[in-house]
KOLVEXNU-959404 format. One record per residue (C-alpha): x, y, z; residue in three letters. Coordinates in steps of 0.2 Angstrom, whole numbers, padded with zeros to 4 digits, always signed. Each point is the difference from the previous one (the first is absolute). Example, Ala and Ser with C-alpha at 12.3 -4.5 7.8 and 13.67 -1.06 7.14 Angstrom:
BEGIN
+0062-0022+0039Ala +0006+0017-0003Ser 
***
This chain:
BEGIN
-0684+0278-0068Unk +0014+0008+0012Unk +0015+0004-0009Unk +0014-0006+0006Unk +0012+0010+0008Unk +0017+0004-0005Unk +0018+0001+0007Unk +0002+0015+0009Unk +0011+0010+0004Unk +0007+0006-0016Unk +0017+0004-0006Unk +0003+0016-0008Unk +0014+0002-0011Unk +0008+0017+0001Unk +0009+0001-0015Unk -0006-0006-0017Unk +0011-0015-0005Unk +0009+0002-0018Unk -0007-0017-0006Unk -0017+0006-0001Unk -0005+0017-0005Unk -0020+0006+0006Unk -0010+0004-0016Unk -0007+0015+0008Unk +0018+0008-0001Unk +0002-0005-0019Unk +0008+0013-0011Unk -0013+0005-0013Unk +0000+0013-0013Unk -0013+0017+0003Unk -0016-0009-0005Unk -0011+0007-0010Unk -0012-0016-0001Unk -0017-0003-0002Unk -0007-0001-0018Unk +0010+0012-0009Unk +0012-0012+0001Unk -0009-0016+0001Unk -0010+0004-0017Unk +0019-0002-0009Unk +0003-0017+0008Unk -0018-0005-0004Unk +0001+0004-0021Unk +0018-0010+0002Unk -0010-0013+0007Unk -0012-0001-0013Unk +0014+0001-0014Unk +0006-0016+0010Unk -0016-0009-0001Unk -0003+0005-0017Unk +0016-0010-0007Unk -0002-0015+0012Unk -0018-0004-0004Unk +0002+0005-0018Unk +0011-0015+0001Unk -0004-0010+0012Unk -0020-0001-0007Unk +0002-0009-0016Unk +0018-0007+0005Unk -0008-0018-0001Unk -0005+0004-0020Unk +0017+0003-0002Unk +0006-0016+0005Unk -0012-0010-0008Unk +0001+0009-0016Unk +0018+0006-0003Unk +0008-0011+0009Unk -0013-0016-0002Unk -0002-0005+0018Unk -0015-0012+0005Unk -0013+0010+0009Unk +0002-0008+0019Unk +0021+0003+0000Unk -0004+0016-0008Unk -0010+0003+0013Unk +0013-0004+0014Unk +0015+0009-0009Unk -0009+0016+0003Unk -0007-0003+0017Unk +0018-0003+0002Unk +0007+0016-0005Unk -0015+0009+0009Unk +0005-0010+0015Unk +0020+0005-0002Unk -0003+0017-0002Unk -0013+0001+0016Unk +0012-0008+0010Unk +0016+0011-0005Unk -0009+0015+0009Unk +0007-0009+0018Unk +0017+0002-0006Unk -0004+0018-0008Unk -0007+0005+0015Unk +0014-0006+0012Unk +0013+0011-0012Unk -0012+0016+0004Unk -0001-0002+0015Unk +0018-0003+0007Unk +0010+0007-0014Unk -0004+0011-0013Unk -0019+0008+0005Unk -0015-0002-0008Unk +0005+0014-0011Unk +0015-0005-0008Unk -0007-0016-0001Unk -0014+0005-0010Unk +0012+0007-0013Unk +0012-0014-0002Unk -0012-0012-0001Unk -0011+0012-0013Unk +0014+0000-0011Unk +0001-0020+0000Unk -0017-0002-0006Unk +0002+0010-0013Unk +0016-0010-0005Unk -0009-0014-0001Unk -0015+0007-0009Unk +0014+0003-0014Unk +0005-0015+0000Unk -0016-0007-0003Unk -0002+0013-0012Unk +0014-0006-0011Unk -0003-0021+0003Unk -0018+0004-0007Unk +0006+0009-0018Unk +0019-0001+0000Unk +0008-0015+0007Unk -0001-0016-0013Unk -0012-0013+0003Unk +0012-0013+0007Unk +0006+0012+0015Unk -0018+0008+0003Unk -0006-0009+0014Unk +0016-0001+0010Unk +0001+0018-0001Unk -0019+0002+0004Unk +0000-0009+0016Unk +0017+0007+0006Unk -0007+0019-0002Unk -0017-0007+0008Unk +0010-0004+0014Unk +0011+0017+0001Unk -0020+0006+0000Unk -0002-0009+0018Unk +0014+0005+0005Unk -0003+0019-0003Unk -0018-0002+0004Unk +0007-0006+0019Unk +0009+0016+0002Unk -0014+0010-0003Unk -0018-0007+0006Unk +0007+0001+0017Unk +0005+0015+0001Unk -0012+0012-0011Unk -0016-0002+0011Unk +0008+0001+0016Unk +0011+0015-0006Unk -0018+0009-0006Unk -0006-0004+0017Unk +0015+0007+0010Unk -0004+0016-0009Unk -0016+0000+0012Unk +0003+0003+0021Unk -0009-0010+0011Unk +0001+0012+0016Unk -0018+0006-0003Unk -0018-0008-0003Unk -0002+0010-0016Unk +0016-0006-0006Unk -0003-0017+0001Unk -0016+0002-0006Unk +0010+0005-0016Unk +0010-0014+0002Unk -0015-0013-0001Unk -0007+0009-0015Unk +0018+0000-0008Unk -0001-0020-0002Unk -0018+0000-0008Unk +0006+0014-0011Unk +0017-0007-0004Unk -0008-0017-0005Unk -0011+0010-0012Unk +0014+0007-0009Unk +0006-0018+0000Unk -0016-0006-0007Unk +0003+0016-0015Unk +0017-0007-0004Unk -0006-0017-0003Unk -0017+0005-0008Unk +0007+0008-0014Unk +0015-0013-0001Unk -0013-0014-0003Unk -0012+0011-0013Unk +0017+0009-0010Unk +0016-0010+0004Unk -0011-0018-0005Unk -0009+0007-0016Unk +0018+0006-0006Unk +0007-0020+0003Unk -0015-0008-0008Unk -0002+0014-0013Unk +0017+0005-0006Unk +0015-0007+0008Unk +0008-0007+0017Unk +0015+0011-0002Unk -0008+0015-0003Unk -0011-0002+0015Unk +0017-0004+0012Unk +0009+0015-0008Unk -0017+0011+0007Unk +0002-0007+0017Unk +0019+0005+0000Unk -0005+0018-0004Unk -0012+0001+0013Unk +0011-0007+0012Unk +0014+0012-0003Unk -0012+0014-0002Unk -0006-0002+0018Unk +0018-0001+0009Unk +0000+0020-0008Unk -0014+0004+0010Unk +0007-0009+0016Unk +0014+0012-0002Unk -0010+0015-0004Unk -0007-0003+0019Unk +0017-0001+0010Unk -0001+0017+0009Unk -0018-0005+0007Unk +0004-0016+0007Unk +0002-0005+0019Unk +0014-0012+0001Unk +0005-0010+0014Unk +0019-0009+0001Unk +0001-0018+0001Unk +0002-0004+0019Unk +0010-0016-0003Unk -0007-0016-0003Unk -0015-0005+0007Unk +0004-0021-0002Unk +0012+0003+0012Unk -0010+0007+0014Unk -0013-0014-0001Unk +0015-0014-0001Unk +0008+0009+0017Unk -0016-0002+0010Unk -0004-0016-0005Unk +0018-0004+0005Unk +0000+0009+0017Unk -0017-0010+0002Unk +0006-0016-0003Unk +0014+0003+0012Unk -0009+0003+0013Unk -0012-0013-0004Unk +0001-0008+0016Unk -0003+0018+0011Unk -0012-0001+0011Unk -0010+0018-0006Unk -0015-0002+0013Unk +0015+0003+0016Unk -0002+0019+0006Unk +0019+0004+0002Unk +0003+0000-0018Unk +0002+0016-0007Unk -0006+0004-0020Unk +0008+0011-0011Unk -0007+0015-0006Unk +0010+0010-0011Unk -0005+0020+0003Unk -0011+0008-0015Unk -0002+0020+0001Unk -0017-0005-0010Unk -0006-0006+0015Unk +0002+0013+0014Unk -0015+0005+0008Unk +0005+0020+0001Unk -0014+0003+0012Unk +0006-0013+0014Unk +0021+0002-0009Unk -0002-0020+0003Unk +0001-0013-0014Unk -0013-0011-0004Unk +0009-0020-0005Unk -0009-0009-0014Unk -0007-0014+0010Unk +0001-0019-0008Unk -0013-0008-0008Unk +0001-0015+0008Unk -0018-0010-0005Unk +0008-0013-0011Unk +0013-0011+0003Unk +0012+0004-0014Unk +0000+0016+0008Unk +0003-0003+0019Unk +0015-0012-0009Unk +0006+0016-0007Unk -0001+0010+0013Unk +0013-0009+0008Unk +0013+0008-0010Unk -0003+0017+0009Unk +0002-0008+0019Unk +0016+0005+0007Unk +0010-0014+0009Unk +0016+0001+0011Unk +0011-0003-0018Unk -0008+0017-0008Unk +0000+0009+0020Unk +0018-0005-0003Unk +0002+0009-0018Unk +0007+0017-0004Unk -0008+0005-0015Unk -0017-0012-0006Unk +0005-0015-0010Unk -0016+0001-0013Unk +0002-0019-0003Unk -0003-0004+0016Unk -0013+0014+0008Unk -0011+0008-0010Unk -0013+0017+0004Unk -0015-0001+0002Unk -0005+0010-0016Unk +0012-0012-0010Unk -0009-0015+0006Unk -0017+0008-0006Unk +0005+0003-0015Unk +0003-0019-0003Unk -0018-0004+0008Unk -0008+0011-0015Unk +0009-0009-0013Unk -0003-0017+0011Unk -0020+0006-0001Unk +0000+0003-0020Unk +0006-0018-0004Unk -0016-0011+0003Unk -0009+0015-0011Unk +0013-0001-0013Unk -0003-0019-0003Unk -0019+0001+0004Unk -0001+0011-0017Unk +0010-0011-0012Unk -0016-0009-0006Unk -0005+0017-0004Unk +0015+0003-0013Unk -0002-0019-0008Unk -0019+0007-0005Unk +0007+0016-0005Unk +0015-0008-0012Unk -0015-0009-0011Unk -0004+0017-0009Unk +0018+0001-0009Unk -0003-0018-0005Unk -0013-0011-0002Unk -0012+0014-0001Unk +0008+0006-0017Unk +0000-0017-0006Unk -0016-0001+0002Unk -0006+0017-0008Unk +0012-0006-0013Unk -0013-0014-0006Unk -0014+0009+0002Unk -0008+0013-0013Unk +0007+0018+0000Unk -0007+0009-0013Unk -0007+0018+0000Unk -0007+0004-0016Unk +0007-0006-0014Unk +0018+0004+0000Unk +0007+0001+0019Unk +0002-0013+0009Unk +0006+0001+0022Unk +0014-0007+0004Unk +0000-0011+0013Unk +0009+0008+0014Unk -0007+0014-0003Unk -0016-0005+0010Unk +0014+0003+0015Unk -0010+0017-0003Unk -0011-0003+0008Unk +0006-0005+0016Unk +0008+0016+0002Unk -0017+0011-0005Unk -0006-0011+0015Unk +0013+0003+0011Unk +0000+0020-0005Unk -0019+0000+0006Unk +0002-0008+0013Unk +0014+0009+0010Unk -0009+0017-0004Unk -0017-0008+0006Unk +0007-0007+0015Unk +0011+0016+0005Unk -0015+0013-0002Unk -0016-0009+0004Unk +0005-0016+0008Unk +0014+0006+0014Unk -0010+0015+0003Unk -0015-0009+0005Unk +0007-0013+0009Unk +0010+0011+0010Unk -0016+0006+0006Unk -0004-0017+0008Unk +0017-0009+0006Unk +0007+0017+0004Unk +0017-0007-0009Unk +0008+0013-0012Unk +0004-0010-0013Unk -0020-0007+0002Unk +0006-0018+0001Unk +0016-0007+0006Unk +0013-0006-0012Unk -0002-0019+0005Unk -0020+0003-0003Unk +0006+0008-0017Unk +0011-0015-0005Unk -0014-0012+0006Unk -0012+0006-0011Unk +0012-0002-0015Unk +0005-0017+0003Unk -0021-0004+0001Unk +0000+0004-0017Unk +0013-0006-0005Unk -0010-0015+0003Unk -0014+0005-0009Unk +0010+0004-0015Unk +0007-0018-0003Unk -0018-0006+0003Unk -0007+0010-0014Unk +0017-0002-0012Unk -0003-0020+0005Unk -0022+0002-0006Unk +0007+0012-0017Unk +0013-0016-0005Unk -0012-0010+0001Unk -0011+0008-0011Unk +0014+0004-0011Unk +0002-0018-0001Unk -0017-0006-0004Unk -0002+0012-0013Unk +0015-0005-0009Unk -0006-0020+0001Unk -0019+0008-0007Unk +0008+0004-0016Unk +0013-0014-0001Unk +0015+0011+0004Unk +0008-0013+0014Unk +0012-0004-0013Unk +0004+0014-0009Unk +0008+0012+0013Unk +0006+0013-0017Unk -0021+0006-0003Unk -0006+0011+0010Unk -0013-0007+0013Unk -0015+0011-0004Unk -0003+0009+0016Unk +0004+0017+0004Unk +0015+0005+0011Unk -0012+0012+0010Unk -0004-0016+0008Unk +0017+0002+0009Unk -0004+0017+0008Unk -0006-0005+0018Unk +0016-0009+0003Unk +0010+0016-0004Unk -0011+0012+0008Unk +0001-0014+0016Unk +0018+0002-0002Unk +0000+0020+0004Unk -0012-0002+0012Unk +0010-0011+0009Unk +0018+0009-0005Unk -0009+0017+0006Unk -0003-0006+0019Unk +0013-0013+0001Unk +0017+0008-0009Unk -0003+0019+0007Unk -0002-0010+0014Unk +0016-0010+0002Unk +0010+0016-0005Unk -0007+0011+0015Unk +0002-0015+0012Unk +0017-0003-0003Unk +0005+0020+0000Unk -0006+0004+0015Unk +0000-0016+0010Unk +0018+0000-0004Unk +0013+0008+0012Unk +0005+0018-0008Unk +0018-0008-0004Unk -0006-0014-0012Unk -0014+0007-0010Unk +0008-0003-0016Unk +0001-0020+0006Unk -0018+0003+0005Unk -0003+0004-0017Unk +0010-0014-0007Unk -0009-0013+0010Unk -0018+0007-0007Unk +0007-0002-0017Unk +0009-0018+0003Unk -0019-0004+0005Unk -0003+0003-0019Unk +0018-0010-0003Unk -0003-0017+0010Unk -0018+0000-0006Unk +0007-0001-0016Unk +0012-0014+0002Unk -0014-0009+0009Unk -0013+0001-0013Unk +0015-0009-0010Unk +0001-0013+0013Unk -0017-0004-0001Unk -0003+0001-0018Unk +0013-0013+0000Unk -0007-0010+0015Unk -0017+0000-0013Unk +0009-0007-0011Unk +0008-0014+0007Unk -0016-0003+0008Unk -0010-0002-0014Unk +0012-0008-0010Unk +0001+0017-0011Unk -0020-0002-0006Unk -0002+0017+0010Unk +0006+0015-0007Unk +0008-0005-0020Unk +0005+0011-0015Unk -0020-0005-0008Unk -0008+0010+0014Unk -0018-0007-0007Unk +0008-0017+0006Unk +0005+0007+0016Unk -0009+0000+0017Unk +0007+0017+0004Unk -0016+0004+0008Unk +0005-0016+0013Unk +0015+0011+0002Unk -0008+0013+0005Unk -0011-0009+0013Unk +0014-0005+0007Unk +0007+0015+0003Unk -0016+0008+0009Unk -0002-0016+0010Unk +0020+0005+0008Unk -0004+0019-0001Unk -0015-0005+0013Unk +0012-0009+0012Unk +0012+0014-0001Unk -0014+0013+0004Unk -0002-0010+0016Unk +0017-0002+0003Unk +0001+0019-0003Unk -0017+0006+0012Unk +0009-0010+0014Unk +0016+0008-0002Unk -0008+0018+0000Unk -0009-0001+0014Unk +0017-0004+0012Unk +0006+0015-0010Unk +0006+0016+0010Unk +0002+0016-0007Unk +0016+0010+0005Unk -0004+0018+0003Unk +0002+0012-0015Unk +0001+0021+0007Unk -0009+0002+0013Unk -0001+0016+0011Unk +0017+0007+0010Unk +0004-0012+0015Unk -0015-0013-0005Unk +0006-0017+0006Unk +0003-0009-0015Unk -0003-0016+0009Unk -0018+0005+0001Unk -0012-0008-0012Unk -0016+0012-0009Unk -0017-0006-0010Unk -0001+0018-0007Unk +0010+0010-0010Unk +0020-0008+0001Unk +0005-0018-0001Unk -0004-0008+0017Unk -0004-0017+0003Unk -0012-0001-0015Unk -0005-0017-0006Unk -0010-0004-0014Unk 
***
């Protein structure tokens, strides 16, 4: 197909304007970088994860035996809590990026996490009996609210410490997310085999007061890092960039941009001088969809702007500015295309235990598993996975598709929505049988005695679940770091987690749609009377529509142009090696 082309000439700007600093000119401290200093960030990571899925794993045993909750609102007031604090990261992330840096953020919101940890602490062993749960639920929150301040930032922060002017340095870069989610993976594993065993065994207070150690035990080590780190200052906020081109769009809404006399603007970047030829090469507009050729209005310049001084940025807009809202514009159909994904993924803190919970646990004749600690499993899986797919699997594909990360990002994703599918299907078949042996021996009624059948039963659900986390999580982290613009990478990060956030409040939604729709026969406290497995069916059935919904959407996807050699046109698009105009 032709492409279309653009308004020409092109304005230069002479002078930067003071509204809008270039990020190529961003003050930043000498970097030392690379993974010196990304291996502090990661064990600070890993601490992180420990204390929130040492909490979050068994939260729903919690409610249903200290605080007495039924099973399905139990279930909902922790997929509400997990949705809260995946949600909190967008405001987190908007604080790092436009005032404080991810760096300081990282520390305040460190040391609010650990507040609330304490208080949890103290509700759990001091705080009276009548005032417990009030407490509990208001340091939960301080959690989210600490935990929005810093998943944003620490994983784009360990990734700043890598460049992306070189191959080899983006080759780094890639591997950094498969590695980073396998320190995530450490943090959780050991959560769900030590932090679980120490709440069944011994006590919930001691088990929070170990999780408030850890956590302030890795903001030392943060700090131990300081003089390695590359930090970047905050360039203002990024909300208001988007909000000025959407503006100067809809103000020129009724500019005609196909007329040859009218003039874009193109602010001047030293980053894009060709030295050889001492001219500059423009970033040209993407102009194949019709949000963006809307868009690209904002960068026409009429008689009004001709007229102007200095550039009003609410009413014309550059070339690279538009762009950047085009990335963002690009990401939001995959954003709600993976939501599906989240609902499957938030069964493991929930239902899954509860079933585990009825089921026999006992090695030998003394130990019994505790339910969530099954969760285990998933992260063995997902530990396996990564290393298997970043040193046999991308090495061998790279061989055929040429693409350095062997597969494209969306391919990745795809392949961990699919089984996502496949995962509700074989928790749906395990139910069942769950079920039917519990009606063999007369249990139906008597949801207390343990239905004799082994909770091994329940591992292919779990290892489907890090399967599908493995491809589909380190996935969605590395699409929305680098198909972000550079200046909102901490809201890219945000958006990947909010994923895991709305998924959250949806599977609420639908538990609650399941309910009303079966007039609360579905999913009860007696599990043996429940059709949890129905449940379950149902959610593959909407998980098969949203991976059509998602294949369509990642076929009109376009790569933006990540490195990239000195002078390359960035508009260009490349099957090998950099992110072109890949599709799945």
């Amino acid at each position: 197909m032709e492409e279309e082309k653009s308004p020409a000439p092109l304005l230069h700007l002479p002078t930067k304007l003071p509204d809008h600093r270039n990020l190529s000119d961003r003050p930043s401290q000498p970097p030392a970088g690379g993974w010196k200093a990304a291996i502090f960030v990661i064990f600070v990571e890993v601490a992180e994860q420990f204390a929130f899925i040492g909490l979050s794993s068994n939260l729903i045993m919690y409610f249903t035996t200290v605080f007495h909750e039924p099973t399905a609102t139990a279930a909902k007031m922790v997929n509400n809590w997990s949705g809260v604090s995946a949600v909190f990261p967008i405001l987190g992330a908007f604080v790092a990026d436009s005032l404080l840096g991810r760096f300081k953020t990282i520390i305040f919101s460190s040391l609010i996490y650990c507040l609330g940890m304490v208080l949890l602490t103290l509700s759990a062993t001091v705080i009276g009996a009548p005032h417990r749960k009030p407490v509990f639920f208001f340091a939960l929150y301080i959690l989210s609210v600490g935990e929005g301040g810093h998943r944003p930032c620490v994983q784009t922060f360990a990734a700043d410490q890598f460049d992306e002017e070189t191959p080899e340095q983006r080759k780094r870069k890639s591997s950094f997310f498969n590695w980073w989610y396998v320190g995530l993976v450490v943090g959780s594993t050991l959560a769900v085999f030590l932090v679980i065993y120490v709440q069944d065994n011994i006590g919930w207070g001691l088990s929070f007061g170990i999780l408030a150690g850890v956590l302030a035990a890795a903001l030392l080590l943060f700090l131990c890092g300081v003089k390695v780190y590359r930090r970047h200052i905050p360039v203002g906020s990024p909300m208001t960039r988007i909000a000025q081109v959407v503006v100067a769009a809809a103000r020129k809404w009724r500019v005609d941009n196909t007329r040859q006399e009218w003039r874009v603007c193109y602010e001047e970047d030293s980053h894009a001088k060709n030295e050889d030829e001492g001219q500059h090469k423009p970033m040209t507009l993407d102009r194949r969809s019709q949000f963006g050729r809307i868009l690209d209005k904002a960068t026409l310049i009429d008689d009004e702007d001709k007229a102007r001084k200095k550039r009003d940025p609410w009413r014309l807009s550059t070339v690279a500015e538009v762009e950047e809202v085009k990335m963002l514009g690009r990401l939001i159909p995959v954003w709600f295309s993976c939501l599906m994904f989240a609902v499957v993924q938030a069964q493991i803190h929930t239902f899954f235990t509860k079933q585990g919970s009825t089921m026999l646990r006992s090695i030998g004749p003394h130990f019994q598993i505790p339910p969530a600690s099954l969760q285990g499993v998933v992260g063995l899986t997902i530990l396996l996975t990564v290393l298997f797919y970043d040193r046999v699997f991308v090495p061998s594909a790279r061989k055929f598709t040429g693409h350095h990360s062997g597969i494209t990002v969306l391919q990745r994703i795809g392949i961990g929505l699919f089984i996502s599918i496949l995962n509700m299907v074989a928790s749906a078949l395990v139910e069942a049988k769950r079920v039917a042996v519990a009606a063999e021996h007369g249990l139906i009624d008597t949801p207390k005695v343990t239905v004799p059948m082994t909770i091994w039963w329940l591992i292919p659900q779990y290892m489907l679940c890090g399967v599908s986390d493995a491809f589909a999580v380190v996935g969605l982290q590395e699409l929305f770091y680098d198909q972000m613009p550079e200046s909102m990478r901490s809201i890219g990060s945000a958006a990947y987690i909010s994923v895991i956030g709305i998924g959250n409040f949806l599977s609420t939604a639908i538990i609650s749609a399941v309910q009303a729709a079966s007039r609360h026969k579905w999913l009860v406290d007696n599990l043996n009377r429940s059709k949890l497995q129905y449940f379950y069916w149902v959610l593959a059935g909407l998980s098969g529509l949203n991976l059509c919904c998602y294949i369509w959407v990642a076929n009109g996807y376009v790569y933006k142009r990540v490195g990239g050699k000195d002078g390359e046109d960035h508009g260009k698009n490349s099957n090998k090696g950099g992110y072109g105009d890949d599709i799945i």
